[in-house]
KEKE-3310 file (N, C-alpha, C; in steps of 0.2 Angstrom, whole numbers, plus 5000, padded with zeros to 4 digits):
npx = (4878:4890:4904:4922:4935:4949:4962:4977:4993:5002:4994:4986:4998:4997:4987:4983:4974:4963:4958:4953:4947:4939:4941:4948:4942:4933:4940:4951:4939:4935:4947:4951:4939:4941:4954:4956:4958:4968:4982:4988:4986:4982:4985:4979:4980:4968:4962:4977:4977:4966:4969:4983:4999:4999:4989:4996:5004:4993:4989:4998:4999:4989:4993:4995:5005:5010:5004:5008:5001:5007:5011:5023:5029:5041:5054:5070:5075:5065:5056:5065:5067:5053:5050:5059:5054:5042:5047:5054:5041:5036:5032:5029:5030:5032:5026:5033:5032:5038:5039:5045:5059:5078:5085:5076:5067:5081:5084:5070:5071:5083:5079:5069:5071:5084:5078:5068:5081:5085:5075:5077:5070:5067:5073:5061:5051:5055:5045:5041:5030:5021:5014:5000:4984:4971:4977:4975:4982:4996:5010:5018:5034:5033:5033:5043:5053:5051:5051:5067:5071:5068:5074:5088:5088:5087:5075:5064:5051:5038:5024:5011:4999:4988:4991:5003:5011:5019:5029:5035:5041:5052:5062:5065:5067:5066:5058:5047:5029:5017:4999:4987:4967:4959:4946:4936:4924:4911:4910:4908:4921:4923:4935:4945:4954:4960:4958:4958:4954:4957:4960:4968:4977:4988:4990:4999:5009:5010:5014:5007:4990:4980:4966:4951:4935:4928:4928:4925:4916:4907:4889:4890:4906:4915:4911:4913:4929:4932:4929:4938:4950:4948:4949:4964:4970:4967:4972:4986:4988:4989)
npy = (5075:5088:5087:5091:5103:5098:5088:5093:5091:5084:5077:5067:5061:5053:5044:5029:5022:5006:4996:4984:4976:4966:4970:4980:4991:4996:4996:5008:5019:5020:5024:5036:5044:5046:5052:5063:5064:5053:5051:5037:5020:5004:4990:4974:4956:4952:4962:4962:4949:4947:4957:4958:4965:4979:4988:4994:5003:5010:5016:5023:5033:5041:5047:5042:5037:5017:5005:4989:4978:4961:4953:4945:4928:4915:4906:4912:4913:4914:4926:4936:4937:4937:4951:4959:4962:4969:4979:4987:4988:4999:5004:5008:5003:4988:4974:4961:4945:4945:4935:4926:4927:4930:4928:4927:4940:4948:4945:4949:4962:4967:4964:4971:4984:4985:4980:4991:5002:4997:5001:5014:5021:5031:5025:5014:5007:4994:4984:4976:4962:4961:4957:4953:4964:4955:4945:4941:4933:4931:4929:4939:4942:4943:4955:4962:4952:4952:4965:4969:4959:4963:4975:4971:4963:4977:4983:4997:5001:4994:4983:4986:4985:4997:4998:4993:5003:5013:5003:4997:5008:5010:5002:5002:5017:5024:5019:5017:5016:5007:5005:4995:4992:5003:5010:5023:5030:5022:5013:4997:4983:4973:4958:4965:4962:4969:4982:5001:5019:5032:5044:5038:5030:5039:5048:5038:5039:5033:5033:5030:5025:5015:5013:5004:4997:5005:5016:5014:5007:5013:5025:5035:5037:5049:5057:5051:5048:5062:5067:5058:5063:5075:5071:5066:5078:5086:5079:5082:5094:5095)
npz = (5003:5000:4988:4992:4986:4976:4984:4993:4988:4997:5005:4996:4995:5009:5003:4997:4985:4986:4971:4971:4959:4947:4934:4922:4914:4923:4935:4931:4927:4940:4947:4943:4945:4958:4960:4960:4974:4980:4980:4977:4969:4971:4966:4966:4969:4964:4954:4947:4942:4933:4925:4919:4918:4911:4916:4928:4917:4916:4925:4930:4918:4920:4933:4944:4958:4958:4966:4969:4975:4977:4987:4985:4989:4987:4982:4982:4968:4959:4964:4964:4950:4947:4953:4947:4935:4938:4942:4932:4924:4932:4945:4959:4972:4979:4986:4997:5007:5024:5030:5025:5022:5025:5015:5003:5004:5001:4988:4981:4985:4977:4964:4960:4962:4953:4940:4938:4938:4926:4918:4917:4930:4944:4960:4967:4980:4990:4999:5013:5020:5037:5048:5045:5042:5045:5054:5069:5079:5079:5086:5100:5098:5085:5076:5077:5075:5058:5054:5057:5048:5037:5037:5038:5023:5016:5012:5011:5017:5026:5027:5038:5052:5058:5073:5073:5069:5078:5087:5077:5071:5081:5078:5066:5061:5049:5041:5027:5032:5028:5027:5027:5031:5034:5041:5040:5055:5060:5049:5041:5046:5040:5033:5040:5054:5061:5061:5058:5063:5050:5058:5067:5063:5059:5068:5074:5065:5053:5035:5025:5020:5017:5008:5003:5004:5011:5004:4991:4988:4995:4996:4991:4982:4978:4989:5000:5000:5000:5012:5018:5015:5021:5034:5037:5031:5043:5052:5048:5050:5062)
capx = (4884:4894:4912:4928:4943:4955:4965:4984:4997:5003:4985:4985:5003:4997:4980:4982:4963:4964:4957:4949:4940:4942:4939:4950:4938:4930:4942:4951:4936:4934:4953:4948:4935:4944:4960:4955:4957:4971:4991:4991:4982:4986:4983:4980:4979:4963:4966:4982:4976:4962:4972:4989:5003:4997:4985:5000:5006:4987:4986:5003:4997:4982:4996:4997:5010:5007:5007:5010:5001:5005:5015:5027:5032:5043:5058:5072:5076:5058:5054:5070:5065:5044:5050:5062:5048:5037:5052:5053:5034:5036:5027:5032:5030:5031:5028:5036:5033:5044:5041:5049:5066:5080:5087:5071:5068:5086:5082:5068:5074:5087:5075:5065:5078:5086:5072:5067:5084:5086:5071:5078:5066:5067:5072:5056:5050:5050:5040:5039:5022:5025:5009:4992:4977:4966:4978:4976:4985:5003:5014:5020:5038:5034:5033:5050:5058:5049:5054:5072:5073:5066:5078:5093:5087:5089:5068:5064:5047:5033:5016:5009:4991:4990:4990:5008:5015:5024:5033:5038:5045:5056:5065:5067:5062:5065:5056:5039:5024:5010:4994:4979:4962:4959:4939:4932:4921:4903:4908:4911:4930:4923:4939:4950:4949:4965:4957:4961:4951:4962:4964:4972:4983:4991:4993:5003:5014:5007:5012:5002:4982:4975:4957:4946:4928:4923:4927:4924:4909:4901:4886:4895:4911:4918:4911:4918:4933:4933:4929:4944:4954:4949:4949:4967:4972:4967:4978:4994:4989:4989)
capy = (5078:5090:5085:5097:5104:5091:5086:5096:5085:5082:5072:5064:5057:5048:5041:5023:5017:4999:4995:4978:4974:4959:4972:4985:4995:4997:5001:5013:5023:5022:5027:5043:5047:5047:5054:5073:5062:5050:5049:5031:5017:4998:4984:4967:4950:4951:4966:4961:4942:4949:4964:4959:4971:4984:4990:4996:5010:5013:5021:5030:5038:5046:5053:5038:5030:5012:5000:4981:4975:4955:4948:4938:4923:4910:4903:4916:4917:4916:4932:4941:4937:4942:4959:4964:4963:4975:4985:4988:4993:5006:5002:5014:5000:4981:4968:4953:4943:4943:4927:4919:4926:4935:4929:4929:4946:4952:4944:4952:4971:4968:4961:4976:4989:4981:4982:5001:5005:4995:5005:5020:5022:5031:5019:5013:5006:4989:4984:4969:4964:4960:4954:4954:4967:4950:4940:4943:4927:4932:4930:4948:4945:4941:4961:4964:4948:4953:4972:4966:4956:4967:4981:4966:4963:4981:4984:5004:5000:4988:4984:4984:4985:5004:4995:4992:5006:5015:4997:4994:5013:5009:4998:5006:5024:5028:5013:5019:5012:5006:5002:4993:4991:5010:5011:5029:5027:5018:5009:4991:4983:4965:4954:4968:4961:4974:4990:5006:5026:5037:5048:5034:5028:5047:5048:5032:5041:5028:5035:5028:5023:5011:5012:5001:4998:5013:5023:5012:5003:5022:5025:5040:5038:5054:5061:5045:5049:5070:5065:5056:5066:5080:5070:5066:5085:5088:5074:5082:5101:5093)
capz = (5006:4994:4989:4993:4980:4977:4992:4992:4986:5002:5008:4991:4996:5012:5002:4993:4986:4983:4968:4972:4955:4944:4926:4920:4912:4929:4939:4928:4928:4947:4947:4936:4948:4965:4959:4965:4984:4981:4975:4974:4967:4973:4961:4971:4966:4961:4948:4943:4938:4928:4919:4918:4919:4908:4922:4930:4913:4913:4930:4932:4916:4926:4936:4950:4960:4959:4973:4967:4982:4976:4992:4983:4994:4985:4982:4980:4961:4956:4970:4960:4943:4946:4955:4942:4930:4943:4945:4923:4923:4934:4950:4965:4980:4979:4994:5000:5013:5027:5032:5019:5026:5023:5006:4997:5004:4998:4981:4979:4984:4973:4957:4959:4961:4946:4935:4939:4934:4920:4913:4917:4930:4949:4964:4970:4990:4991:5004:5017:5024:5042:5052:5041:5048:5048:5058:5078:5082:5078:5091:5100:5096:5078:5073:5079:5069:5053:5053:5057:5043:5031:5037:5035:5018:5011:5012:5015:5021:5028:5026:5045:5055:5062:5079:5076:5067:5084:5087:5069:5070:5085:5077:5057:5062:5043:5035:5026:5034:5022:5033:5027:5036:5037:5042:5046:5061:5060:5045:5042:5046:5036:5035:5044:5062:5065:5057:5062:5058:5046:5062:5074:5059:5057:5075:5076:5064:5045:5033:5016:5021:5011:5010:4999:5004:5015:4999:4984:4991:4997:4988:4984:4983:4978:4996:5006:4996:5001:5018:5022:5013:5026:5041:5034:5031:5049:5057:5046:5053:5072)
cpx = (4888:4901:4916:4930:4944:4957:4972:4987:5000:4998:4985:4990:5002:4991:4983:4973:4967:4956:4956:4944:4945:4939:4944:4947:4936:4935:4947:4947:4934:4943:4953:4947:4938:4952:4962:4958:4966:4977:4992:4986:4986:4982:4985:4981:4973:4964:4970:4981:4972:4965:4977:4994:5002:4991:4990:5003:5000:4986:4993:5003:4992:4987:4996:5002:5006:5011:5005:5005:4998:5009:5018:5031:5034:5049:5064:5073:5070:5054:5060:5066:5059:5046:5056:5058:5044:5040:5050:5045:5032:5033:5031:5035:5027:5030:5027:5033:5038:5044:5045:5056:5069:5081:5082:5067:5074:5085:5076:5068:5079:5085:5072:5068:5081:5081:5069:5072:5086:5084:5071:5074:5070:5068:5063:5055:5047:5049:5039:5034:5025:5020:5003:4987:4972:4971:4979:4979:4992:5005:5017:5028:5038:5037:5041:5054:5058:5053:5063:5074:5073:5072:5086:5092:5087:5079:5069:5054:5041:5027:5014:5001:4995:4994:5001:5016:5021:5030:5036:5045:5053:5063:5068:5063:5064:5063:5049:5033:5017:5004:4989:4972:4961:4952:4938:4928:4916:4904:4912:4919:4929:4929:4944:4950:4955:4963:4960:4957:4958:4966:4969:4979:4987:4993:4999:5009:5014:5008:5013:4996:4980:4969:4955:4937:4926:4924:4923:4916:4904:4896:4887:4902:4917:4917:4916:4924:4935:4935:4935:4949:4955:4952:4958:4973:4971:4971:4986:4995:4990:4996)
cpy = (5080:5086:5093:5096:5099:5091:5089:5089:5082:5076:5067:5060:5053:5045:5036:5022:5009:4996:4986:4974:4969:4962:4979:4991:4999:5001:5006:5020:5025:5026:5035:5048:5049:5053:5060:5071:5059:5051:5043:5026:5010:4992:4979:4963:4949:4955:4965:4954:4943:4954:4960:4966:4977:4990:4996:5005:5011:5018:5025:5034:5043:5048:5048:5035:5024:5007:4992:4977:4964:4950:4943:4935:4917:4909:4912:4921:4920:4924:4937:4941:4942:4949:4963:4965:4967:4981:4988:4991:4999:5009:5006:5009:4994:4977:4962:4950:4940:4937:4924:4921:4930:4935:4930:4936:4952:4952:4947:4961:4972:4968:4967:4984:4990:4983:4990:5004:5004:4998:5011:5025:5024:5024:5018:5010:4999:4988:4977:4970:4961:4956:4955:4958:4961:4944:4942:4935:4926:4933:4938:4947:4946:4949:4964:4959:4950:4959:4973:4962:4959:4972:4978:4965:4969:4986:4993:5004:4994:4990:4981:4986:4994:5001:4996:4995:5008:5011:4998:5000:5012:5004:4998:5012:5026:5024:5018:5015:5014:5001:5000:4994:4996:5010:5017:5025:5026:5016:5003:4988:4977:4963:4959:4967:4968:4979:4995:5014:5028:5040:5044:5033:5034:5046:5044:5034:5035:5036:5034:5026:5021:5009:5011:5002:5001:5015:5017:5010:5008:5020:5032:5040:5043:5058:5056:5051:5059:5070:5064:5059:5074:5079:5069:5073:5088:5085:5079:5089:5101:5093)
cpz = (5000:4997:4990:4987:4981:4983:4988:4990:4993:5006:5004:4993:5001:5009:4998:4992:4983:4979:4967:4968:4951:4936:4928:4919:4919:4936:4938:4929:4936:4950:4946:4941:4954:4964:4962:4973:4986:4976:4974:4973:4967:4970:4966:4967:4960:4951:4943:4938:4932:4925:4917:4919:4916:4914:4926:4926:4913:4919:4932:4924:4918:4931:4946:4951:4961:4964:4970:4972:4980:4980:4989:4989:4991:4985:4977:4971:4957:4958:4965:4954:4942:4947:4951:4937:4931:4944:4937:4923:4925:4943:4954:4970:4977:4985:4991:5007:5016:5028:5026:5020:5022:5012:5002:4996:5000:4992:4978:4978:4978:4967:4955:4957:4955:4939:4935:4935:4927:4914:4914:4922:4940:4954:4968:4978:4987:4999:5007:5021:5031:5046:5047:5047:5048:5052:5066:5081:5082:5085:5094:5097:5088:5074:5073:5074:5061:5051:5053:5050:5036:5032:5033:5025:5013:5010:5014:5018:5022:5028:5034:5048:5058:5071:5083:5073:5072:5085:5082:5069:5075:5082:5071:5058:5052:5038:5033:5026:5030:5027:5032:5033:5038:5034:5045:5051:5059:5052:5047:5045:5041:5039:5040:5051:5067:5061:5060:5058:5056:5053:5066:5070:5060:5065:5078:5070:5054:5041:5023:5022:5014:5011:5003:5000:5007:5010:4993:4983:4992:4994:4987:4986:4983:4986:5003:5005:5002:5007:5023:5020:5019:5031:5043:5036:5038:5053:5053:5051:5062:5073)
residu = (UNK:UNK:UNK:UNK:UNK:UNK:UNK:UNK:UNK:UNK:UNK:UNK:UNK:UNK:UNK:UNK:UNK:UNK:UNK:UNK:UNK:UNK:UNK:UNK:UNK:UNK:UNK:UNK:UNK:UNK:UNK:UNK:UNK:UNK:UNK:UNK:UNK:UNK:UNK:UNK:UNK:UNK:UNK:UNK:UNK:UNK:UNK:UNK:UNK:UNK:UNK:UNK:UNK:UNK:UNK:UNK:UNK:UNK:UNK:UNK:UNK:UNK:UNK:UNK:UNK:UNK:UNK:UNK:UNK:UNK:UNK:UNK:UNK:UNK:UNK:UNK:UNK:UNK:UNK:UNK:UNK:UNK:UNK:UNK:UNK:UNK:UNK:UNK:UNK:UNK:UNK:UNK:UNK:UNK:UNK:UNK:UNK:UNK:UNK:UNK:UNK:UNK:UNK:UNK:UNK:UNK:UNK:UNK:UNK:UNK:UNK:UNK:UNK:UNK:UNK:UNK:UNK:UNK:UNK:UNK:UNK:UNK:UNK:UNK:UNK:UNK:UNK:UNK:UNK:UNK:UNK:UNK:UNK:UNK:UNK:UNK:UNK:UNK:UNK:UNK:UNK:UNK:UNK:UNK:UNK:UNK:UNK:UNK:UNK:UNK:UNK:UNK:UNK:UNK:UNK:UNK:UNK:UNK:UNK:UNK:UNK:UNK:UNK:UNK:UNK:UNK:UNK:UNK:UNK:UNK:UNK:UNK:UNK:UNK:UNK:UNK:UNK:UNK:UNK:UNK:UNK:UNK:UNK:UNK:UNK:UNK:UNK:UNK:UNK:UNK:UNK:UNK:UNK:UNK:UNK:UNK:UNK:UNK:UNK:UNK:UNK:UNK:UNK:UNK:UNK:UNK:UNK:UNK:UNK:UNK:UNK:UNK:UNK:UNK:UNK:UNK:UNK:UNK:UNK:UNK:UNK:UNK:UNK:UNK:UNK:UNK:UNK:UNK:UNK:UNK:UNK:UNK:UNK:UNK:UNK:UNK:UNK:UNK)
# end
């Protein structure tokens, strides 16, 4: 399969890869390689434990907005202090868990916000997670309390299953919806049991897609990658 041009910057801005690796070196260069596809690039747990923060000025020199993706959930000051520090590095998009409620949410927005400007830096999007794409046992009102809380708290968008972006809009039409668990068709969903294809998400109105192993895992990546960058480019032109 040949690869396409780059993806327009418009394509590129709904595309996140998540960067799932436990070495810098490694996914650096997989950053590199994909970047023709993708605007964003989302350091986990995993990544961020093995890097450290420097990971972060390595890939918004390659010309990425960075997504934090490290669900802080803890005790308000602790949630302030970490996402002032996340804010200062430069990071576009931080999450919280709403669960952990308003205050810890407020203290986080405000940690983050704080640290951005402090370093001279654009206000960035923090981000409340709201239901997990591998939890199908959430309650139905749960989506509504969460997106509420997160709006109370100062949040400008949330991380949600495609399933439940429409809902979530209902309720904060101008919050910006980050959507894991994005499977093209005929490949795996693994731990996603809420997955969703690129097209569905887009139709549901998502708008970041965070795709890891349909692309990274490819055995060519760069075509996965072009692929859904197309399929992508077709949903904005509908």
């Amino acid at each position: 399969m040949t690869t396409s041009t780059e993806a327009p910057p418009d394509v590129r801005a709904h595309l996140a890869v998540a960067l799932d690796l436990d070495d810098s070196v490694a996914a650096l260069r997989l950053a590199r390689e994909l970047q023709p596809w993708f605007g964003v690039a989302k350091v986990g747990l995993e990544l961020y434990s093995a890097s450290g923060p420097d990971v972060v000025g390595a890939l918004m020199d390659l010309g990425y907005d960075v997504f934090c993706d490290l669900k802080f959930h803890d005790i308000p000051t602790t949630v302030g202090r970490a996402a002032r520090v996340v804010g200062a590095l430069g990071a576009t998009y931080l999450n919280f868990h709403a669960q952990g409620g308003a205050a810890m949410l407020t203290a986080g927005v405000e940690g983050f916000l704080t640290g951005a400007a402090s370093a001279g830096l654009p206000a960035p999007i923090p981000l409340a997670v709201t239901v997990l794409t591998s939890d199908d046992h959430a309650p139905a009102h749960i989506l509504q309390k969460r997106v509420q809380v997160a709006l109370e708290a100062g949040c400008r968008g949330i991380v949600c299953a495609a399933a439940d972006v429409h809902e979530a809009k209902q309720y904060g039409p101008r919050l910006t919806t980050v959507v894991p668990g994005i499977r093209p068709s005929g490949t795996p969903v693994h731990d996603q049991v809420r997955a969703s294809t690129p097209e569905a998400a887009m139709e549901a109105g998502a708008d970041v897609l965070v795709i890891g192993r349909a692309v990274t895992d490819a055995d060519d990546p760069r075509a996965a990658a072009s692929a859904l960058a197309s399929a992508v480019a077709a949903s904005i032109a509908r």
